[in-house]
N, CA, C and O atoms as a GROMACS GRO file, in nm:
protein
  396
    1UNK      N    1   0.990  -0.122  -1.506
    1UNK     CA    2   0.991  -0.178  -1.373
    1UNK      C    3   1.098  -0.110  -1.287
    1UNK      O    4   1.086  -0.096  -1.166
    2UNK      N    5   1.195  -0.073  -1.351
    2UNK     CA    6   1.325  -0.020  -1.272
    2UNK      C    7   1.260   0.126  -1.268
    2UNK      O    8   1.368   0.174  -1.305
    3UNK      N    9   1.190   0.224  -1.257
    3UNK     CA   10   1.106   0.338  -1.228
    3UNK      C   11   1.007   0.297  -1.112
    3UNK      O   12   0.986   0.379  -1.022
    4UNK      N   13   0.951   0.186  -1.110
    4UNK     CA   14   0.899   0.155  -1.017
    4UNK      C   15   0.966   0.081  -0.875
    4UNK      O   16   0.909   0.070  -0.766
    5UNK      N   17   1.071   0.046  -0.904
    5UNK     CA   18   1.138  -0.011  -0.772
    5UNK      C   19   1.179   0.129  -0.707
    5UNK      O   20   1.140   0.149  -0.592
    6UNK      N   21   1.258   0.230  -0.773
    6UNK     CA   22   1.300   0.367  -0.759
    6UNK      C   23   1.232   0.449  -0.675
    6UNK      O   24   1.282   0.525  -0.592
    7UNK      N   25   1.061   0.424  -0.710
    7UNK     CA   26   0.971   0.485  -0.603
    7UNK      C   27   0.929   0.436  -0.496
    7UNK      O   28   0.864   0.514  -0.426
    8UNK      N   29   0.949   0.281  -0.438
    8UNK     CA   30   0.927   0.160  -0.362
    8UNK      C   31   1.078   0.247  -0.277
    8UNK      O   32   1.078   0.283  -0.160
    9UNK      N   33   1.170   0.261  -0.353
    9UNK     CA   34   1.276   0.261  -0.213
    9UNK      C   35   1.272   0.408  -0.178
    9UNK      O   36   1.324   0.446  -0.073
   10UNK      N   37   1.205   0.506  -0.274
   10UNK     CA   38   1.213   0.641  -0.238
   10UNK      C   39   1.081   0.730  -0.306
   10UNK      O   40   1.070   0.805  -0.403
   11UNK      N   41   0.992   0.682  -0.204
   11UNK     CA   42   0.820   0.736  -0.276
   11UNK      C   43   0.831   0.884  -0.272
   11UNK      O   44   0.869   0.942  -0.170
   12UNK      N   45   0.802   0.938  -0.366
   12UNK     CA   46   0.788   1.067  -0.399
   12UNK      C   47   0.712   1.135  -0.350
   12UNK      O   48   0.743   1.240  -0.294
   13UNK      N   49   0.547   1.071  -0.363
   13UNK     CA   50   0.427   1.123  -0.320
   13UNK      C   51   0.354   1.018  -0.234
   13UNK      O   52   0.253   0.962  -0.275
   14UNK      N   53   0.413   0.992  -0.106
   14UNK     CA   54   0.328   0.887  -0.023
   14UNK      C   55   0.206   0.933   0.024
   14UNK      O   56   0.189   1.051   0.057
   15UNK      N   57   0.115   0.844   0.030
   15UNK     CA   58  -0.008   0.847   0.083
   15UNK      C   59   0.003   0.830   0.233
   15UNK      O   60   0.072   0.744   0.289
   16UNK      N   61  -0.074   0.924   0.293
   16UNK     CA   62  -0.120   0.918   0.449
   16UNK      C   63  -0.172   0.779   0.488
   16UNK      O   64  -0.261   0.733   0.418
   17UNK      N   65  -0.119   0.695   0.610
   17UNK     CA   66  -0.191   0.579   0.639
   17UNK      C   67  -0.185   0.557   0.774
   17UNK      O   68  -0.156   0.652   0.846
   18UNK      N   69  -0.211   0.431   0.829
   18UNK     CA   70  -0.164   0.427   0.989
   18UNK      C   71  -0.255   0.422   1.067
   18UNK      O   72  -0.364   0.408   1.010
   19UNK      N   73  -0.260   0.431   1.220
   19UNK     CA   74  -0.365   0.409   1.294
   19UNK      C   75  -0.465   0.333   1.299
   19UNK      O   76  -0.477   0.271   1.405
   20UNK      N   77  -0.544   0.314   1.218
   20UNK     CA   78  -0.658   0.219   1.165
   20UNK      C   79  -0.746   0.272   1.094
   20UNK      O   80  -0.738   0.392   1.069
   21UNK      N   81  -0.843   0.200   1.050
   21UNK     CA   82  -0.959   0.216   0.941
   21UNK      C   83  -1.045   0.281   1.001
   21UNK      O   84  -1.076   0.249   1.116
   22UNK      N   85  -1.117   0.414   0.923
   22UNK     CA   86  -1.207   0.457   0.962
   22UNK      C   87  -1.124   0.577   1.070
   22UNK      O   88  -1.206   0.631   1.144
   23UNK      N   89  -1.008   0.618   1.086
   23UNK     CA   90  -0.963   0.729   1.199
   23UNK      C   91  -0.972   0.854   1.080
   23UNK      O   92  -0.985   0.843   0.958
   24UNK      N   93  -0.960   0.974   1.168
   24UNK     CA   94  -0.952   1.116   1.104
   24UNK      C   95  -0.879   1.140   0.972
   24UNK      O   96  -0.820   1.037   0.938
   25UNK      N   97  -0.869   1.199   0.922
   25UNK     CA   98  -0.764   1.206   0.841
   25UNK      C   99  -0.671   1.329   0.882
   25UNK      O  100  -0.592   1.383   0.803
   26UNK      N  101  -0.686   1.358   0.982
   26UNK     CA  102  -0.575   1.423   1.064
   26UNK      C  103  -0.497   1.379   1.164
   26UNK      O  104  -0.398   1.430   1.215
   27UNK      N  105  -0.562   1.264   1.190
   27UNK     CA  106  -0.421   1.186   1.284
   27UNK      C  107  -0.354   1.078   1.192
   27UNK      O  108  -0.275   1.001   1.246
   28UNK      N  109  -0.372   1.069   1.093
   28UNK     CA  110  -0.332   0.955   1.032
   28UNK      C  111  -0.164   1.014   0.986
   28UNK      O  112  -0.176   1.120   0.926
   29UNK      N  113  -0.073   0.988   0.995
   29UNK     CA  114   0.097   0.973   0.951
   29UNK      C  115   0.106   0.948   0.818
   29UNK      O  116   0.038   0.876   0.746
   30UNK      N  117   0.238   1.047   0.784
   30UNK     CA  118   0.304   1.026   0.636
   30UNK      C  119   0.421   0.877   0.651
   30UNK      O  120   0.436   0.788   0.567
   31UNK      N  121   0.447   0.883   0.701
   31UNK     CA  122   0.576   0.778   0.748
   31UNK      C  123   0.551   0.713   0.917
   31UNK      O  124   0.566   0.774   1.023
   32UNK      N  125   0.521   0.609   0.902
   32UNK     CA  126   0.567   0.572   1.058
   32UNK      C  127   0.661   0.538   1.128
   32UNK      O  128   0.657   0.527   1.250
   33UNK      N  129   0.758   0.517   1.055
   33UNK     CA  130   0.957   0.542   1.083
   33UNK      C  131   0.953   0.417   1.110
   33UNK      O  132   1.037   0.387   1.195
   34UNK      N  133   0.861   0.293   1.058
   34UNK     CA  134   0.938   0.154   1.096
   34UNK      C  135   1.021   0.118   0.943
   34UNK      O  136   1.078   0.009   0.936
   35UNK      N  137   1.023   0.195   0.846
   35UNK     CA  138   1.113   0.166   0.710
   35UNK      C  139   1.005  -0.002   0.620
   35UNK      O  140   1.060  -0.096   0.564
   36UNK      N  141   0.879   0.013   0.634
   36UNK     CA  142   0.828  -0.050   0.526
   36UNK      C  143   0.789   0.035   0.422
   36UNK      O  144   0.778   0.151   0.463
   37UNK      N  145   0.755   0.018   0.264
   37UNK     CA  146   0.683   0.067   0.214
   37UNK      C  147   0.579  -0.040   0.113
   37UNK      O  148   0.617  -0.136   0.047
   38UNK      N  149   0.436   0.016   0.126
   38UNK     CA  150   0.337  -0.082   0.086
   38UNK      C  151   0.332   0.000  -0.061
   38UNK      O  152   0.376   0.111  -0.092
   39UNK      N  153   0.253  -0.113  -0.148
   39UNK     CA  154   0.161  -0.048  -0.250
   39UNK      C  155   0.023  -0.088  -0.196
   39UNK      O  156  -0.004  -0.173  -0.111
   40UNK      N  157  -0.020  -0.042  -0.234
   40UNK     CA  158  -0.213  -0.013  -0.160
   40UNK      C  159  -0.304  -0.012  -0.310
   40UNK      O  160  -0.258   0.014  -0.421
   41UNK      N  161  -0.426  -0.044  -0.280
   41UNK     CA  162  -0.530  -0.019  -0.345
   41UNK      C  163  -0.607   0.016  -0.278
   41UNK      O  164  -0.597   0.005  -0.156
   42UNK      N  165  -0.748   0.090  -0.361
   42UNK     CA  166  -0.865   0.190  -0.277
   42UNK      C  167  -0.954   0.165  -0.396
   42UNK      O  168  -0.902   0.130  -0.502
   43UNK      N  169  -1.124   0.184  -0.383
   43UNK     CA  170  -1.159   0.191  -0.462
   43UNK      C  171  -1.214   0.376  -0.479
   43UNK      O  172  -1.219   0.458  -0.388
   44UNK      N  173  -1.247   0.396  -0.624
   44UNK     CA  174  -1.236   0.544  -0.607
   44UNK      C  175  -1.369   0.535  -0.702
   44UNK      O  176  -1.419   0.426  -0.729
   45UNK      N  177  -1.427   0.672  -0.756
   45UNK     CA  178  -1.535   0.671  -0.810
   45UNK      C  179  -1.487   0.632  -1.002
   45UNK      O  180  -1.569   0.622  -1.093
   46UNK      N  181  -1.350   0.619  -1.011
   46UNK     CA  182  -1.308   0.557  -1.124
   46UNK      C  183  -1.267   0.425  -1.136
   46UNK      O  184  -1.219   0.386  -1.243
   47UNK      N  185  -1.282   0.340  -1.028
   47UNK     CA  186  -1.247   0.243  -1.035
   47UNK      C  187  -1.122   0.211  -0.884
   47UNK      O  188  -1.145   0.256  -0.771
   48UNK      N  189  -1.002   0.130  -0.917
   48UNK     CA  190  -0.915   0.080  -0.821
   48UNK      C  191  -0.831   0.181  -0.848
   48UNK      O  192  -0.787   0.192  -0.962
   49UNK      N  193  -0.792   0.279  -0.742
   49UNK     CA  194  -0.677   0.369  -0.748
   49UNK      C  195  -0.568   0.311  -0.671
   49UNK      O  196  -0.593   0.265  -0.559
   50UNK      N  197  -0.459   0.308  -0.714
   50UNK     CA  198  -0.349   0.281  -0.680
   50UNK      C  199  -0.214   0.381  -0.591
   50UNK      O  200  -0.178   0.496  -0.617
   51UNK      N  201  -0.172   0.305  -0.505
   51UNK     CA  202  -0.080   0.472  -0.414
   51UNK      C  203   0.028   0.340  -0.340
   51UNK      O  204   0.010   0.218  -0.328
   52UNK      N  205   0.146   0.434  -0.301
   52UNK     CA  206   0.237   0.419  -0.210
   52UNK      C  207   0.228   0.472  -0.066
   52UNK      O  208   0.225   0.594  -0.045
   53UNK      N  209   0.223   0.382   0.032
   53UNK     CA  210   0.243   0.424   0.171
   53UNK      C  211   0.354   0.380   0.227
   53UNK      O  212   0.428   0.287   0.194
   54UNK      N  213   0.360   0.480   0.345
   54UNK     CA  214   0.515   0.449   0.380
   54UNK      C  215   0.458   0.449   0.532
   54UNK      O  216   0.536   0.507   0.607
   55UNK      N  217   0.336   0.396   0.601
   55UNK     CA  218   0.253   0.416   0.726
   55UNK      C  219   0.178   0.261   0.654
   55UNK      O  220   0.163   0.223   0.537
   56UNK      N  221   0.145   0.206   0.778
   56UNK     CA  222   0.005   0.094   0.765
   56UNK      C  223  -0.119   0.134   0.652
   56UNK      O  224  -0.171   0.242   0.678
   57UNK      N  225  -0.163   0.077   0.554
   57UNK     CA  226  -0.259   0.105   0.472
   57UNK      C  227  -0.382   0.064   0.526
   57UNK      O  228  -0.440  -0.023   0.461
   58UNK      N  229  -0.453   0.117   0.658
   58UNK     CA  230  -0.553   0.018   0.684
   58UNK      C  231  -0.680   0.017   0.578
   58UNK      O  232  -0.680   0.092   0.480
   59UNK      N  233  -0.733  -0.027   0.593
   59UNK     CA  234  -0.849   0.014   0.503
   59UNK      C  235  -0.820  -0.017   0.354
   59UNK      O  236  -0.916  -0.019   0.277
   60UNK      N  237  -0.715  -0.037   0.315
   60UNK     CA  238  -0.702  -0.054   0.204
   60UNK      C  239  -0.656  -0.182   0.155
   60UNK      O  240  -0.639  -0.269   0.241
   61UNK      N  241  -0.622  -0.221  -0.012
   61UNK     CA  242  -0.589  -0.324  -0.070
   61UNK      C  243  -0.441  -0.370  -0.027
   61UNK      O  244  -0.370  -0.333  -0.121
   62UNK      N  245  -0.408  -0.396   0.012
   62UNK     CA  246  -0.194  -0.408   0.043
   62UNK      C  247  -0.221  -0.495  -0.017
   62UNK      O  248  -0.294  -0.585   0.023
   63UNK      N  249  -0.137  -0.486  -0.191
   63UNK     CA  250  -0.070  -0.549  -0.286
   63UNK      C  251   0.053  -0.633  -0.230
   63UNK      O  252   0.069  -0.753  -0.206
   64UNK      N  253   0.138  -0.513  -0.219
   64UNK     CA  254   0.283  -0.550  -0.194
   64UNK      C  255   0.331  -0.502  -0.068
   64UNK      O  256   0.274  -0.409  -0.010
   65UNK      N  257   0.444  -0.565  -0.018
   65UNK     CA  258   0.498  -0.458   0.114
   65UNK      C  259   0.637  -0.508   0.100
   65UNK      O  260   0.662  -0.619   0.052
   66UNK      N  261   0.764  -0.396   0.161
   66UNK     CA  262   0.888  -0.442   0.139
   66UNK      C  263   0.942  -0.375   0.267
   66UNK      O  264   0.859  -0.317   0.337
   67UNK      N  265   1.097  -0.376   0.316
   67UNK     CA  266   1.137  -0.310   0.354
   67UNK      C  267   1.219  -0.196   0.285
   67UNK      O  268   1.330  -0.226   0.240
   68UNK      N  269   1.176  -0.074   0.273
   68UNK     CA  270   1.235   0.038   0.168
   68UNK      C  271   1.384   0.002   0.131
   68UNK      O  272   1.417   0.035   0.017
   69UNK      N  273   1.483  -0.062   0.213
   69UNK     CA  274   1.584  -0.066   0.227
   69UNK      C  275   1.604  -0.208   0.140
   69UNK      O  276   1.714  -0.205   0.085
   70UNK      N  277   1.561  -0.279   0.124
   70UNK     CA  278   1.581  -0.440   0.036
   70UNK      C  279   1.416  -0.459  -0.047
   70UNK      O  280   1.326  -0.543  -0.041
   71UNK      N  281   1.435  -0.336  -0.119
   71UNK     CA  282   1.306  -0.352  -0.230
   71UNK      C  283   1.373  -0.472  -0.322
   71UNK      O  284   1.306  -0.575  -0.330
   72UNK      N  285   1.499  -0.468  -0.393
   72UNK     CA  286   1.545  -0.559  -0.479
   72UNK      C  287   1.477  -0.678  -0.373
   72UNK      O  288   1.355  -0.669  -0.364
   73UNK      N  289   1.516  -0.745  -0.326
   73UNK     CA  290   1.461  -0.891  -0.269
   73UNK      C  291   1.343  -0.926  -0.248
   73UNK      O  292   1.303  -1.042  -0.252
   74UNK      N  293   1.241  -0.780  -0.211
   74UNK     CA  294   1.119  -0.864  -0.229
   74UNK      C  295   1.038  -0.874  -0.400
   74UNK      O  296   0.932  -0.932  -0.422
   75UNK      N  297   1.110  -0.813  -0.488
   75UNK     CA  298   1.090  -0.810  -0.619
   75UNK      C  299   1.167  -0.997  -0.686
   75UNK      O  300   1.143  -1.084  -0.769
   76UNK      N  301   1.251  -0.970  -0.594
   76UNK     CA  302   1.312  -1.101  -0.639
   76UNK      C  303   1.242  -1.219  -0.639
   76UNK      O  304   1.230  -1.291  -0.737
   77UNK      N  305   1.167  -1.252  -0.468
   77UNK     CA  306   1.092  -1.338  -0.409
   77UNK      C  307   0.953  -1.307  -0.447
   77UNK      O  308   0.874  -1.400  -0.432
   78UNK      N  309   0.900  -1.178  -0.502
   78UNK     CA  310   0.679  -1.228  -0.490
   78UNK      C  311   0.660  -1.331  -0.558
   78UNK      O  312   0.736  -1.410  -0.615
   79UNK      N  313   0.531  -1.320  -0.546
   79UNK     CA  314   0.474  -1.430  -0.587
   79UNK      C  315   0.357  -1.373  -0.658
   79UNK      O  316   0.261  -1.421  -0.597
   80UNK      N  317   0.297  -1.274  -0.780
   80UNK     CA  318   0.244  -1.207  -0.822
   80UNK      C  319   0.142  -1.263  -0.810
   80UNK      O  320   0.051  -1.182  -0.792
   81UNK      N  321   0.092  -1.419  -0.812
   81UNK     CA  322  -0.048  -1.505  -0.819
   81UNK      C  323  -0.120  -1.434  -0.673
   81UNK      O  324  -0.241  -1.415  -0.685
   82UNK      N  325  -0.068  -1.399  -0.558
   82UNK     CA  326  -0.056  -1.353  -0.412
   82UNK      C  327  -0.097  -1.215  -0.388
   82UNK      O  328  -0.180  -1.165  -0.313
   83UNK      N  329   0.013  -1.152  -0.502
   83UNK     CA  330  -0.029  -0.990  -0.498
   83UNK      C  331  -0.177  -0.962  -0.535
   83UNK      O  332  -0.256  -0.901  -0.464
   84UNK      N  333  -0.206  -1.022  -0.671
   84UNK     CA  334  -0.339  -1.003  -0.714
   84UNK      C  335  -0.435  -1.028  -0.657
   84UNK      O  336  -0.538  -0.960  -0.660
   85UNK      N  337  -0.418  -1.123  -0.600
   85UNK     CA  338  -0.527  -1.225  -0.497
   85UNK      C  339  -0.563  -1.116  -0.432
   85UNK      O  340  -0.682  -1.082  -0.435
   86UNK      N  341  -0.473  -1.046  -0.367
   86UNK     CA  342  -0.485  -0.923  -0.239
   86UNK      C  343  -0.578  -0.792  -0.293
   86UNK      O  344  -0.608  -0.703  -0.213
   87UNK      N  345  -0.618  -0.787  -0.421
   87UNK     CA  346  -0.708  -0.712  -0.450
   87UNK      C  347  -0.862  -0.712  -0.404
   87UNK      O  348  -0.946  -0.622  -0.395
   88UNK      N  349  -0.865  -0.826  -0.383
   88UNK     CA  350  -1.023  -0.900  -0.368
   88UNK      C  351  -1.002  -0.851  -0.156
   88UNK      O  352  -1.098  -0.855  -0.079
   89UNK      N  353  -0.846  -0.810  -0.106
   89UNK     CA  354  -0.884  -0.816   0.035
   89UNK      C  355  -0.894  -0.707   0.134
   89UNK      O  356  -0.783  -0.689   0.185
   90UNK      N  357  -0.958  -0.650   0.167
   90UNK     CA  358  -0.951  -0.532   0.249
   90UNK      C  359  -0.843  -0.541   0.359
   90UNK      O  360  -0.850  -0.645   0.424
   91UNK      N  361  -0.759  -0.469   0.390
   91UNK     CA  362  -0.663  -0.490   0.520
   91UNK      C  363  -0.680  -0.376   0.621
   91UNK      O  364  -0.642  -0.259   0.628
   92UNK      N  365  -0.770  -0.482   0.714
   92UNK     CA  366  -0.841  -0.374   0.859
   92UNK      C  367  -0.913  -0.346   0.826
   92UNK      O  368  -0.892  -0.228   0.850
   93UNK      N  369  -1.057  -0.347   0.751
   93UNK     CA  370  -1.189  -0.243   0.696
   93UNK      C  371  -1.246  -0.332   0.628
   93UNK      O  372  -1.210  -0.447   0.605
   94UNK      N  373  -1.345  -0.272   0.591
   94UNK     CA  374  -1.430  -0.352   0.546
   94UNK      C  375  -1.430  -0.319   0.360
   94UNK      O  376  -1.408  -0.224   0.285
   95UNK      N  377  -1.472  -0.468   0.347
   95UNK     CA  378  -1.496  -0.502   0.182
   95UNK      C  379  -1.546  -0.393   0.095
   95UNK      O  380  -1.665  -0.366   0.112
   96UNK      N  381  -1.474  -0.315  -0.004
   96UNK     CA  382  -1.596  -0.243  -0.076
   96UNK      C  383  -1.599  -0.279  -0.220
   96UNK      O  384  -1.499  -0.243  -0.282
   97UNK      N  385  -1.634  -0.302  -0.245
   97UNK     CA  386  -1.698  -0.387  -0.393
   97UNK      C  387  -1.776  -0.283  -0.487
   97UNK      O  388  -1.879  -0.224  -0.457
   98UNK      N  389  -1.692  -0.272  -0.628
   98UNK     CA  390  -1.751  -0.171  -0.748
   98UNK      C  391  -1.837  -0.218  -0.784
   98UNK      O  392  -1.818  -0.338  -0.807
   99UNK      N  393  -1.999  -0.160  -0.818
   99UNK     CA  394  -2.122  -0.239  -0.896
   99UNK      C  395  -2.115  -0.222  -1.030
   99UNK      O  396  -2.199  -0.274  -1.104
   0.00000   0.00000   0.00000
């Protein structure tokens, strides 16, 4: 878990996000300089892929979100019953469901 807070306050390989669901993938931002960072879900042709954004995840699952700067506190406070729940929710886009 302490490898994973590490990348929450300092993502290595962030995913492009931002603007909204369904925009280019050339206007979309690495960072949008307001200092959150999300974990996201997507579904992929393997199943739920998992990523760090450091931009709005539209379109995607938002698990978790913190401010990069006080990751310890929101690790302190989730509520994991909440996080999971958020799998089942698209944020900004629409539902896509594995058959």
């Amino acid at each position: 878990m302490a490898g994973f807070k590490e990348q929450m306050k300092n993502p290595m390989f962030p995913v492009k996000g931002g603007v909204g669901y369904g925009i280019d993938e050339t206007l979309k931002v690495m960072d949008d300089g307001k200092g959150w960072v999300w974990l996201a879900a997507e579904m992929s042709p393997g199943g739920l892929a998992v990523d760090l954004f450091t931009s709005v995840p539209y379109g995607k699952r938002a698990l978790l979100v913190a401010k990069r700067d006080n990751v310890d506190e929101m690790f302190a406070k989730v509520n994991w019953d909440v996080a999971l729940g958020n799998i089942e929710k698209t944020f900004g886009g629409p539902l896509i469901k594995q058959r």
